[in-house]
N, C-alpha and C positions, 0 to 999 in steps of 0.2 A: 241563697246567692253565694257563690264560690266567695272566699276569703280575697284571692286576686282581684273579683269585678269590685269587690267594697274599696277595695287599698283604691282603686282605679278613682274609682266616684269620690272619693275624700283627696285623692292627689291633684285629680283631673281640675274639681270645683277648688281646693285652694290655690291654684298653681293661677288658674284663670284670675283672679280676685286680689292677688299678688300682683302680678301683671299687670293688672287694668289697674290698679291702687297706685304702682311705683310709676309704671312709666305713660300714663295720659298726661300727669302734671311737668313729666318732664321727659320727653323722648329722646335723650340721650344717652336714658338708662338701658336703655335695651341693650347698651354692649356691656353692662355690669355680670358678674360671672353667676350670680344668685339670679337672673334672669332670663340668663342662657339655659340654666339649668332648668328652670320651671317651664321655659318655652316647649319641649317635646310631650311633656304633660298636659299643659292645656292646648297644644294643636291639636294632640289626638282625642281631647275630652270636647272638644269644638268638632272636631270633624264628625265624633260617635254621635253629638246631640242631634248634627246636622243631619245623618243617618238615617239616624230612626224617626227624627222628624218628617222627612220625604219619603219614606216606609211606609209612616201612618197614611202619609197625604194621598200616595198613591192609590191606597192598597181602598181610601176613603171612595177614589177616584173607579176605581175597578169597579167597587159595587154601585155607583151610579150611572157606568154605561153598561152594565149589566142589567140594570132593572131598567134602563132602555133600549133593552138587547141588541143594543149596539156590539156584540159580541168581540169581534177582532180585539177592541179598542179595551173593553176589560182584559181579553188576555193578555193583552200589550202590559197595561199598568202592572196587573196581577207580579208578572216577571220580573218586571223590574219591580217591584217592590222587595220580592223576594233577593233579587240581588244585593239593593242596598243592605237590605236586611242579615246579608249572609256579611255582608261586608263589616257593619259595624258589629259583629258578633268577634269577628278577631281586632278588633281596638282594643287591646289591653295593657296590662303594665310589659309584657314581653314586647309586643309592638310599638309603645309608647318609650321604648329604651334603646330602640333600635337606631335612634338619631343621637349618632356619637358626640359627645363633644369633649373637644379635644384644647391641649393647652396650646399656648401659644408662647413668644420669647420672653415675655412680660412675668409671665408666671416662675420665670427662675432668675431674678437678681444677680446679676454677679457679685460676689465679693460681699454677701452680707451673713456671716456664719451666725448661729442660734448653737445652745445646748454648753456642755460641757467637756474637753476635748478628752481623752485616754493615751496611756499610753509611759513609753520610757521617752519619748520625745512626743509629748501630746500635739494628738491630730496627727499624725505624720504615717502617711501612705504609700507605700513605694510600689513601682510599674518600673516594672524588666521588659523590655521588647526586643527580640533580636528575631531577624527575621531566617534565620539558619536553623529557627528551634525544628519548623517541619520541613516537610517536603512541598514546597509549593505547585508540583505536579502530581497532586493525591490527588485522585479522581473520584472520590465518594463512592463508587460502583463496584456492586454484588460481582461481576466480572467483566474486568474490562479488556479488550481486546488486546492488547499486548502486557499491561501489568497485572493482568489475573484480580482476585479479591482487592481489594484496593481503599476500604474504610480506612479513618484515621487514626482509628485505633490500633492498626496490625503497627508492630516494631519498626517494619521498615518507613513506616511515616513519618515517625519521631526522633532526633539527633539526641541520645541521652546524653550525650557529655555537654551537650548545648543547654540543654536544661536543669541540668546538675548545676550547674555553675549560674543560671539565672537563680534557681534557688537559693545557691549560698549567695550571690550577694543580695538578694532581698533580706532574708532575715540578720546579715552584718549592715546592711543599711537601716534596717526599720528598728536596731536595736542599738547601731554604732559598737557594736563585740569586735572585734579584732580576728575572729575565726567562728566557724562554724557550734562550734563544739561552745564559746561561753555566750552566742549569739541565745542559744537557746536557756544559758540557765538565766540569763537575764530576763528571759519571756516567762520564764516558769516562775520566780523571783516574786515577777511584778504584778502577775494573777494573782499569785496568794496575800501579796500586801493586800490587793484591791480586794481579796475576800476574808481579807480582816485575821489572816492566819500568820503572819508575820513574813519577817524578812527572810524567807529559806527556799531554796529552790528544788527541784525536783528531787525525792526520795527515793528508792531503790526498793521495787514492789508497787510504788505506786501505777495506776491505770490509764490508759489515754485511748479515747477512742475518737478514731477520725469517720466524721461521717462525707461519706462521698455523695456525687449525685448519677444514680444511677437507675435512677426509675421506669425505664423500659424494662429493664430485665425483669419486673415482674409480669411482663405483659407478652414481652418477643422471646422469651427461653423457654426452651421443654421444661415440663416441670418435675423431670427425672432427670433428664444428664444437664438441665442449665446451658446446654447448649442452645446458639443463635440462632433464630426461627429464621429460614431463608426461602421454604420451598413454595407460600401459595402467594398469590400476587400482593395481600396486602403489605404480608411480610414481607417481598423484597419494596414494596413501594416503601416502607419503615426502615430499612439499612441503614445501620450507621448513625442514629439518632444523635446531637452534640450531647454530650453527658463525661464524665470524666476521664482521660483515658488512662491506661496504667502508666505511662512514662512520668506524669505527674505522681502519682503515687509511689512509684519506684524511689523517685527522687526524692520526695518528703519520709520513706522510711531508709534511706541511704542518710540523712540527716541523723534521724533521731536514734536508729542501730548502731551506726559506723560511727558517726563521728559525738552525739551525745550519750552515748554508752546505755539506753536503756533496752532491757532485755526486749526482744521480739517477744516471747510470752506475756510479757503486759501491754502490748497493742490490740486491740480491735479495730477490723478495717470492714465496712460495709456501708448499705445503703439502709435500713431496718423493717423497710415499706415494701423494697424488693430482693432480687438475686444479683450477685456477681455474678455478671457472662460468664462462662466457663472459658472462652477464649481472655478473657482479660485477667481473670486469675490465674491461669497457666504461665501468663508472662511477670505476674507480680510473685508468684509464689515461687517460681528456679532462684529469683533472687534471696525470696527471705520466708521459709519453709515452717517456720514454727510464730509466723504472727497469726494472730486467729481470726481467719475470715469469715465474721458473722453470717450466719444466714437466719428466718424465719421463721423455716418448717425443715431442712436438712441437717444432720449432724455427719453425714457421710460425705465424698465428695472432696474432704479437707475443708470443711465447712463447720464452724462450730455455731450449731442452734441456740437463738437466745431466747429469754423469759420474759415475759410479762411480767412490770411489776404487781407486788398488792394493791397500792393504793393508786387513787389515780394522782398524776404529777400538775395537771394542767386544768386550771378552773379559767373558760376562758371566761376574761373583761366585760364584754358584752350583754352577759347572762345572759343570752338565746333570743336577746332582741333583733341581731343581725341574723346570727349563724344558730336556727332554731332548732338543728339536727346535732349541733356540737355538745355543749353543757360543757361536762370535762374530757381527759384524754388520760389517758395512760403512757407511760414511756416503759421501752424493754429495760430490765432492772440494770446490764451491762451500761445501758446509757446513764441511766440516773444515779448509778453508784461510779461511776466512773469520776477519777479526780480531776480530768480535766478532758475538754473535747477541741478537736482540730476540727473545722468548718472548712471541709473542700466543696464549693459552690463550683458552677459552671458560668462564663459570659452569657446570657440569652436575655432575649427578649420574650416576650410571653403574652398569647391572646386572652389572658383572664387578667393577670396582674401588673399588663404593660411592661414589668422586667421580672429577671427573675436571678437572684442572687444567693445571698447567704440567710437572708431573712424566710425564703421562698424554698431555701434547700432544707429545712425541718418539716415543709409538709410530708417528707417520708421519715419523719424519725418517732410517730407514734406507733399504736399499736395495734387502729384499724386496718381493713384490707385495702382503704381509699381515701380520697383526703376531700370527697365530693362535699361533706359536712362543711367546709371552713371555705369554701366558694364564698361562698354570700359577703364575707369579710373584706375581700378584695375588691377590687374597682370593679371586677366585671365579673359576675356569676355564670357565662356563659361565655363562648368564644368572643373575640371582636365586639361585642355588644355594653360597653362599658356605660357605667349608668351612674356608679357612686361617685361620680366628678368632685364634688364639692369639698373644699377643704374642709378639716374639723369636725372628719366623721369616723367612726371606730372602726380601727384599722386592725386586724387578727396579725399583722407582718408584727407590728409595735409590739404583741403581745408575747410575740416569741422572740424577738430582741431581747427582751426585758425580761426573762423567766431565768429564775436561779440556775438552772438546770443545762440554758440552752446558752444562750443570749451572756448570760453572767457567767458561765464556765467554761467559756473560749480563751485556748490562750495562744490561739490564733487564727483570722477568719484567711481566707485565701480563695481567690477568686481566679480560676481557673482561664486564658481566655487564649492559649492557645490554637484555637481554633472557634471556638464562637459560637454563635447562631443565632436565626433567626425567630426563635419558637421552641419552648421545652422539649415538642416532638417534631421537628426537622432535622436537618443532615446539617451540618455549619458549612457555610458560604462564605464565597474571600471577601473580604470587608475592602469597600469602595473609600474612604475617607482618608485622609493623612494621618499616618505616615505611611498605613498599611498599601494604601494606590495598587487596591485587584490580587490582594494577596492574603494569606490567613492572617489573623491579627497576631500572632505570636506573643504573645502576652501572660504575663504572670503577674498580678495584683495581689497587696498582704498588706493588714494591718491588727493594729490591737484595738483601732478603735473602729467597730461594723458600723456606725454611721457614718463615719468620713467614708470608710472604702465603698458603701454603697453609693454613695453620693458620686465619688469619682466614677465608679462605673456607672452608675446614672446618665453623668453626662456625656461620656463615649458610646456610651448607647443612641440618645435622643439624637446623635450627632451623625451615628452611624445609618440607623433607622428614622429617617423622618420623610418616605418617600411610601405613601398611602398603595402605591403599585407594586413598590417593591419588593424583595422576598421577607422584610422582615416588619411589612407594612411603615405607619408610625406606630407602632404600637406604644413604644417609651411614652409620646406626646398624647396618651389617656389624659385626660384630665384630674387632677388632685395624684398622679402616680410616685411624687412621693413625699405624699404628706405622712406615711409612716416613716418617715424619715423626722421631719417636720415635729411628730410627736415623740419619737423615740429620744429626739434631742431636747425638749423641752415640753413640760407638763402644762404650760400656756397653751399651746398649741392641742392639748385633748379636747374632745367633746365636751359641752358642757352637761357637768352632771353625769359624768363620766371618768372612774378612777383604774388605772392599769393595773391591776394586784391579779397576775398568773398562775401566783401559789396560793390565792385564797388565803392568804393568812391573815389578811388586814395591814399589808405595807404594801402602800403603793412603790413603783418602781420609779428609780429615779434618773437621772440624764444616762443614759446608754452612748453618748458621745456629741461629737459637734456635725454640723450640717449647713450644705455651702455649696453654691454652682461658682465654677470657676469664670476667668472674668471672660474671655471668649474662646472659641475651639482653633484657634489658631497658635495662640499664645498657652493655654492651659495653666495658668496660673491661679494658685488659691491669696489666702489671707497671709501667711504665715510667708510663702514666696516672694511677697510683694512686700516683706519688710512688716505687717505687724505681729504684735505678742499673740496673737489670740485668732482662731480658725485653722484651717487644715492646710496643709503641708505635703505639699503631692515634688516627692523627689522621681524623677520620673522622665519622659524623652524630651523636653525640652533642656534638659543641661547633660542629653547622650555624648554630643562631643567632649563635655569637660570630666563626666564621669566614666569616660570610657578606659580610661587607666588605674582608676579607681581598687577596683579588684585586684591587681597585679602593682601596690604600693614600692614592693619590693624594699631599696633601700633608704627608705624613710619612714621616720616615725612620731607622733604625738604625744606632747604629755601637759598640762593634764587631756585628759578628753572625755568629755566636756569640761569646756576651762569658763572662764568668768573672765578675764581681763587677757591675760597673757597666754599666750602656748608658745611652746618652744620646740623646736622642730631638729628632729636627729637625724644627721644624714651619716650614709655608710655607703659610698655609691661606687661600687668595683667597675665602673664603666671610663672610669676618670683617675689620673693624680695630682692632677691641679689643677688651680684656676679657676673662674667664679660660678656663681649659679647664679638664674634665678626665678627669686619665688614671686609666683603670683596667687593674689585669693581670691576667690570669684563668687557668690553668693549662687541661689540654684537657679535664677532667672538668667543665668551666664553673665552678670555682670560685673567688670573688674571691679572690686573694692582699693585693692593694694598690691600695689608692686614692688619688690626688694632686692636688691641686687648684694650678694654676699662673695666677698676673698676669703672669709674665714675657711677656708677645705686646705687642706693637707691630707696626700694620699686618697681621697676619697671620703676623708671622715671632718663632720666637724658639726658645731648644732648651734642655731639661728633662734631669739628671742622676737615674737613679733608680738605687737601691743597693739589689740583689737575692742578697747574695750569704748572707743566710742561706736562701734557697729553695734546694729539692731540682734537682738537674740536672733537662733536660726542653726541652720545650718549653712557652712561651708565648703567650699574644694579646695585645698590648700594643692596648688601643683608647681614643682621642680625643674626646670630643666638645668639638665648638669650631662656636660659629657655627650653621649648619641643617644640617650633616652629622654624619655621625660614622664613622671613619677608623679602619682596623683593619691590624697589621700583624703575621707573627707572629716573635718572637724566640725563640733558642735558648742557653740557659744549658749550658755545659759542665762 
């Protein structure tokens, strides 16, 4: 008997016996989520019994009006026996999974964080959305009738100077740096404390490899010029799949080139699973000609081929109970010698994994040809047909969180969401929901801690996608879709009898960050928003009015910052020569804390003591007006 029909007969009969145990003595269990779960398993191990049961009876029935040569009436039964019988032959565990269940509101708490937070301002998430980053008339099409090629990848889709500038104030928010250039050695700084190598920030020769997501191009490029496969129907039905496109790229090595002075010769940029488009590297490479754009099997091209390492890097957790095809993995040695890795994910939703983020963006960073192996790990080994609902079960996302290599050598994850999607292999679609209202979501999400920021895209996901018809289904609302979340924050939450150790070395991994649904999609507020010490910190479009000056502080300035009690606030404000100002502080839910009204300006200059030390840790917007501007800057109470 096949391995499937046995799994069937042992799921089918306990699942049944479960069932009729838990809920005859009390029929209100039937809505318990361990019940839900059993329920597809014994419907179809009832229906298969019923089956073959009415198979026999017939087929009983056949030969007794055949030995009353009642002929018709045997071959009547005969058929239909055979039918039942063809029937219950496909009752199995594929068909017995094909009844989704899915979560509901209940299953995400607001405001109840787990784990432990990360970070130079633990938990703390920032979200850029400016809806000028694209073209909100890109039309996804191979050729459209008056804009010709029109994917969202080609240049003219992208506003770079609009995205340059989301990026730099993501990384002076997610860090509080004062400029671009110490934004980054404080990220660099704060990986090596947290890998135990001390207080020092980036080196000169040291490596950084940013992996992108770009996993089409193993599949839609020629496999000699890497060019975009466009001419037979399925390739143009494939156009334009969501995945990374270069204007983000551009911008994160206009960062670390230009303004944190590391050599383009110690960058690697690639996907490792596939190819750069040749169209997306011609536009990344006029900019910055000597970073080395990995490839897999090319060394030509402007492509530099990378290695296999010796040994393998990745023992997955499971040991081959889930993922019987996996065992270990190998990483290309670029990746695993590398001193640190940039995480550029994409926004999508996904029919195996309900989302698919920065945890999901490493199934292309080993060293097979395919990532079919590590299915089984996720909620759904097959499209749409999600099965692994149940929380507190071995999650493969958890184990690449938490792997030295991956998970633990980020020194920063970033989540692309510029343009979105509905599905790893779909075109991205304007997103229906607030703020975005029919337009691309223009978004750019960063942190140091990957379980908050998955979390916040988590729930701009479920929020965006919870429409079973829609283009991006519900797919987020999988059921248990993030309890790798769940576990990645806290080792309560693993299987029992189950230890996450990825390096096989015999140390389990420990809290990879905090984890938390915000309190509703309207408000979008976390823990740390809402006034306490502890959860995640989403600075982001709910305080857009007050942060929108932000970036353009100009004549004022903070010290200390981060303060403890007092900051003191320097103003230099060439707008003015006299006369008052005044300051207000607003916390990130936009709500006034204090308001100050100062004569101390002479000419333009003068500097204001405020005394903040019974407000709640956090951050703040300290804003100005003085003169015909008005001057925002933001502060961080510890």
């Amino acid at each position: 008997m096949k391995r499937s029909r046995v799994i069937f007969f042992i799921l089918g009969l306990a699942s049944t016996v479960w069932f009729l145990f838990r809920v005859i003595p009390k029929p209100s269990r039937a809505a318990y989520p361990c019940i839900k779960a059993a329920a597809p398993f014994m419907s179809s191990f009832v229906i298969y019994l019923l089956s073959i049961s009415g198979s026999a009876l017939l087929l009983k029935r056949s030969r007794q009006f055949f030995q009353r040569t009642r002929f018709m009436m045997a071959a009547v039964a005969f058929v239909a026996a055979l039918v039942l019988f063809a029937f219950s032959s496909n009752i199995f565990p594929e068909k017995a999974v094909a009844a989704e269940l899915k979560s509901d509101p209940s299953d995400f708490p607001p405001n109840e964080p787990m784990g432990e937070e990360l970070g130079i301002f633990p938990g703390r998430v920032v979200w850029e959305w400016n809806p000028d980053a694209t073209d909100e008339n890109c039309s996804m099409q191979l050729s459209h009738p008056s804009r010709g090629e029109d994917g969202y990848f080609l240049a003219k889709n992208s506003n770079q100077g609009v995205i340059n500038q989301m990026m730099d104030d993501v990384v002076r928010k997610l860090t509080g740096g004062s400029d671009v250039a110490t934004a980054w050695t404080l990220l660099f700084t704060d990986l090596n404390k947290r890998k135990g190598l001390g207080d020092v920030p980036y080196q000169a020769g040291q490596k950084i490899f940013i992996k992108m997501n770009m996993g089409s191009g193993g599949w839609l490029s020629d496999g000699s010029t890497l060019e975009r496969l466009t001419k037979q129907d399925w390739q143009k039905n494939n156009y334009g799949i969501a995945e990374t496109s270069p204007a983000m790229v551009i911008s994160l090595l206009d960062q670390l080139v230009n303004e944190a002075g590391i050599s383009q010769s110690d960058i690697y940029v690639g996907d490792p699973i596939a190819h750069i488009f040749q169209d997306v590297f011609e536009q990344i490479v006029a900019h910055f000609p000597d970073v080395k754009y990995i490839d897999k099997s090319h060394s030509d091209l402007g492509r530099t081929k990378i290695s296999e390492a010796g040994d393998p890097a990745i023992e997955w957790s499971d040991k081959g109970d889930e993922m019987s095809a996996a065992g270990v993995d190998y990483l290309y040695a670029e990746m695993e010698e590398a001193d640190y890795l940039i995480n550029l994910a994409t926004l999508k939703a996904h029919a195996r994994a309900g989302i698919t983020l920065t945890a999901k963006n490493h199934f292309g960073s080993h060293s097979r040809d395919g990532a079919s192996h590590l299915h089984t790990g996720l909620v759904s080994a097959e499209n749409d047909q999600p099965y692994r609902t149940e929380y507190g079960m071995y999650r493969v996302l958890t184990d690449i969180m938490g792997h030295e290599k991956l998970g633990g050598n980020t020194v920063l994850f970033i989540v692309e969401g510029l343009w979105g999607g509905p599905e790893a292999t779909d075109q991205p679609v304007k997103w229906q929901s607030a703020p975005f209202n029919n337009d691309w979501p223009n978004s750019i999400l960063a942190a140091q801690d990957a379980v908050a920021l998955e979390s916040v895209c988590f729930d701009l996901l479920k929020t965006e996608f919870n429409d079973p018809s829609g283009p991006g289904k519900d797919r987020p609302w999988y059921g248990a879709v993030d309890d790798h979340l769940h576990q990645a924050a806290d080792s309560e939450n693993w299987p029992d009898g189950l230890i996450y150790d990825p390096e096989g070395d015999g140390t389990a991994m420990g809290s990879m960050g905090v984890h938390e649904h915000w309190n509703n999609d309207a408000e979008k507020l976390y823990s740390r928003n809402l006034g306490q010490d502890y959860g995640i910190e989403l600075i982001g479009l709910f305080s857009t009015a007050i942060l929108q000056e932000v970036s353009n502080s100009g004549g004022i300035s903070c010290y200390p910052n981060p303060f403890t009690d007092q900051v003191h606030v320097k103003m230099k404000l060439q707008d003015m020569s006299q006369g008052v100002v005044e300051i207000k502080v607003f916390d990130l839910a936009g709500t006034l804390v204090m308001t100050r009204i100062s004569d101390k300006i002479l000419n333009g200059e003068g500097e204001v003591t405020l005394n903040l030390g019974d407000k709640p840790s956090g951050s703040y917007i300290l804003q100005v007006d003085g003169g015909n501007k008005r001057h925002s800057v933001m502060i961080q109470k510890q």
